[in-house]
C-alpha positions in Angstrom: -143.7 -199.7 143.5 -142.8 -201.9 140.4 -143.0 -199.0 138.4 -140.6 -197.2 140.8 -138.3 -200.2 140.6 -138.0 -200.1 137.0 -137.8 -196.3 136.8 -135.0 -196.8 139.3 -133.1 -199.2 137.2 -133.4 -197.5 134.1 -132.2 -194.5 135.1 -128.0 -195.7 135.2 -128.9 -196.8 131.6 -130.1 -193.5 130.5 -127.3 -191.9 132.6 -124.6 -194.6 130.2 -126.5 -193.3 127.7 -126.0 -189.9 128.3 -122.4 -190.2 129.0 -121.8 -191.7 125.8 -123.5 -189.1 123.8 -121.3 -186.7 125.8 -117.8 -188.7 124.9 -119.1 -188.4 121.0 -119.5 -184.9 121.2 -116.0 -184.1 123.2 -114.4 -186.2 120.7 -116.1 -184.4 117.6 -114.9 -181.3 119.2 -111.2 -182.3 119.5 -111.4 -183.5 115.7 -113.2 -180.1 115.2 -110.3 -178.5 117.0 -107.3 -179.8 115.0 -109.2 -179.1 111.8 -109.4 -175.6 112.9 -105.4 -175.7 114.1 -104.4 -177.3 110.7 -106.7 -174.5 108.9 -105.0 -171.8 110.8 -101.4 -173.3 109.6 -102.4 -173.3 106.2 -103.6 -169.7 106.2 -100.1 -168.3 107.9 -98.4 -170.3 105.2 -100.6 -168.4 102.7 -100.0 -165.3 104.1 -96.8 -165.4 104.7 -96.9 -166.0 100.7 -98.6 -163.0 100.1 -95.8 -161.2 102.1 -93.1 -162.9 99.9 -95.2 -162.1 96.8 -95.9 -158.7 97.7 -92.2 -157.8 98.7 -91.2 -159.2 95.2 -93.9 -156.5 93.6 -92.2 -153.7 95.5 -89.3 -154.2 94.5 -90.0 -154.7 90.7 -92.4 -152.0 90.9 -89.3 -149.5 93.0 -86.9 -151.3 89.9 -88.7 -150.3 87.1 -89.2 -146.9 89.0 -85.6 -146.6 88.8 -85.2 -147.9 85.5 -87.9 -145.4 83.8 -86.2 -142.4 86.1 -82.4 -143.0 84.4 -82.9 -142.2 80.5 -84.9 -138.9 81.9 -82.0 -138.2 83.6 -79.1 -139.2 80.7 -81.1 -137.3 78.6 -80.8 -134.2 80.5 -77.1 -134.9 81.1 -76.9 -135.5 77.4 -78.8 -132.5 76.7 -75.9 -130.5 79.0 -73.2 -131.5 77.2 -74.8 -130.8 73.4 -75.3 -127.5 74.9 -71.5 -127.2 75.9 -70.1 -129.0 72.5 -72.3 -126.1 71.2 -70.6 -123.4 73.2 -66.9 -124.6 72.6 -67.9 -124.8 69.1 -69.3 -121.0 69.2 -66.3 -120.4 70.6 -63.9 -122.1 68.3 -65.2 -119.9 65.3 -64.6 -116.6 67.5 -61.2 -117.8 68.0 -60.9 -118.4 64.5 -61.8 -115.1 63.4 -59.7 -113.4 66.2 -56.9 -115.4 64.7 -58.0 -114.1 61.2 -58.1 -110.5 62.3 -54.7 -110.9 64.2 -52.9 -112.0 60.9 -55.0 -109.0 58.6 -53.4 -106.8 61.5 -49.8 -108.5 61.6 -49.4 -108.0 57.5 -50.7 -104.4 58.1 -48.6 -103.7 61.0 -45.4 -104.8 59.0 -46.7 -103.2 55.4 -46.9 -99.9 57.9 -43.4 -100.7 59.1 -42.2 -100.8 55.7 -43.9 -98.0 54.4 -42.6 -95.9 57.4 -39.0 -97.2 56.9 -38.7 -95.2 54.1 -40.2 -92.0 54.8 -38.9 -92.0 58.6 -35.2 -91.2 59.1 -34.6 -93.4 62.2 -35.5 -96.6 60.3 -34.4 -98.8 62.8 -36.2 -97.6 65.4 -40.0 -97.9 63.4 -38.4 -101.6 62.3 -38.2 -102.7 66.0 -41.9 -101.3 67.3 -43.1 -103.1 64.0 -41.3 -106.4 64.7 -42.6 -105.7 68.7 -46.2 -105.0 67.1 -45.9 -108.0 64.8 -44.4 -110.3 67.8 -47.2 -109.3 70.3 -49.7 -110.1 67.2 -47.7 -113.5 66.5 -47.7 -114.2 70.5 -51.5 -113.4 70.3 -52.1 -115.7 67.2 -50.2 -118.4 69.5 -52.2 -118.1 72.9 -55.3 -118.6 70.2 -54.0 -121.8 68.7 -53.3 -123.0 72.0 -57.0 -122.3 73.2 -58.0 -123.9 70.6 -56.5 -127.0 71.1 -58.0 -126.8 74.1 -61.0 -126.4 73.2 -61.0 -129.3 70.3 -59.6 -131.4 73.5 -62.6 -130.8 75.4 -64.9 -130.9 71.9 -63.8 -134.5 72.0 -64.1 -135.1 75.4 -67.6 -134.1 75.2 -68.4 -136.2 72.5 -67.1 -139.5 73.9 -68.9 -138.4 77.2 -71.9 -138.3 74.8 -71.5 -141.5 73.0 -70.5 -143.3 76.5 -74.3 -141.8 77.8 -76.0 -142.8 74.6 -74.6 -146.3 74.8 -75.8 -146.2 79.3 -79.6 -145.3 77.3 -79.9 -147.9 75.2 -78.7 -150.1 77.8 -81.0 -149.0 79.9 -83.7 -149.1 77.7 -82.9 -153.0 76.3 -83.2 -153.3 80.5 -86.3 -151.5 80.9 -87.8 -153.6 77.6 -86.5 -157.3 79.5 -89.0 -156.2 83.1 -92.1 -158.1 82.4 -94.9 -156.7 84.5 -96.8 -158.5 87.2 -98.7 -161.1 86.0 -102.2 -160.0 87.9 -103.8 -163.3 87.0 -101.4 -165.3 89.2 -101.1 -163.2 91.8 -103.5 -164.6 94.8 -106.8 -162.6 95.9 
């Protein structure tokens, strides 16, 4: 019975005992639990990062994109309007030689009206459809000039157009120099 008596009594101690090694544990788990809350803070703020990080690629990556895209596309503009200059120069030298022929044709025309003053008796009469001849040639020669004055107008329009897109190019280009890439080093993993 003794033996009883002490088993008796020792059991409340090994029940404190046992309750204390329960309170240890509950507590570790709460410290274990705000460890895990503070980890899980840190890695949304480090995510959230990576968003901000990544964002800032795409958009240097999309502006560079951009960037690279533009001289393609001034020099095709640029190519356009060589192409035209070309044209309206083509057609300044037709001009010129239409303006050639017209005078070759006006100086005939009135050495004809001369010669035929003399040998036809109504002298007046070949005088005026010479000087209507020569008048049509001269308003000719005159519609020519003005075309091409129009066409030395838009000669230099062109070629300000052209220097304007050269000078958008190298602007471009200086711009497309300054974009440093992504330092990949940096960037997080």
């Amino acid at each position: 019975m003794l033996e009883a008596t002490n088993a008796l009594e020792a059991r409340p101690a090994e029940l404190r005992h046992g309750e204390a090694e329960l309170e240890t544990i509950r507590r570790a788990h709460y410290a274990a639990s705000d460890e895990l809350h503070s980890a899980q803070g840190l890695l949304a703020e480090a995510a959230l990062e990576v968003s901000r990080l990544e964002e800032r690629i795409r958009y240097v990556v999309e502006g560079r994109a951009r960037v690279e895209q533009r001289p393609a596309e001034l020099k095709a503009s640029s190519e356009q309007w060589e192409e035209r200059r070309q044209q309206a120069d083509d057609e300044l030298g037709q001009i010129a030689e239409q303006i050639a022929a017209a005078e070759e044709q006006s100086e005939v025309l009135a050495a004809q009206a001369e010669e035929q003053s003399g040998q036809l008796p109504s002298f007046e009469d070949a005088v005026r459809a010479a000087q209507a001849r020569s008048n049509e040639q001269r308003n000719v020669v005159a519609q020519v000039q003005q075309q091409i004055q129009l066409l030395a107008a838009e000669s230099r329009n062109i070629d300000e157009q052209r220097r304007q897109f050269n000078t958008r190019r190298e602007r471009l280009t200086s711009e497309k120099q300054q974009l440093a890439a992504p330092d990949t080093a940096r960037r997080p993993s």
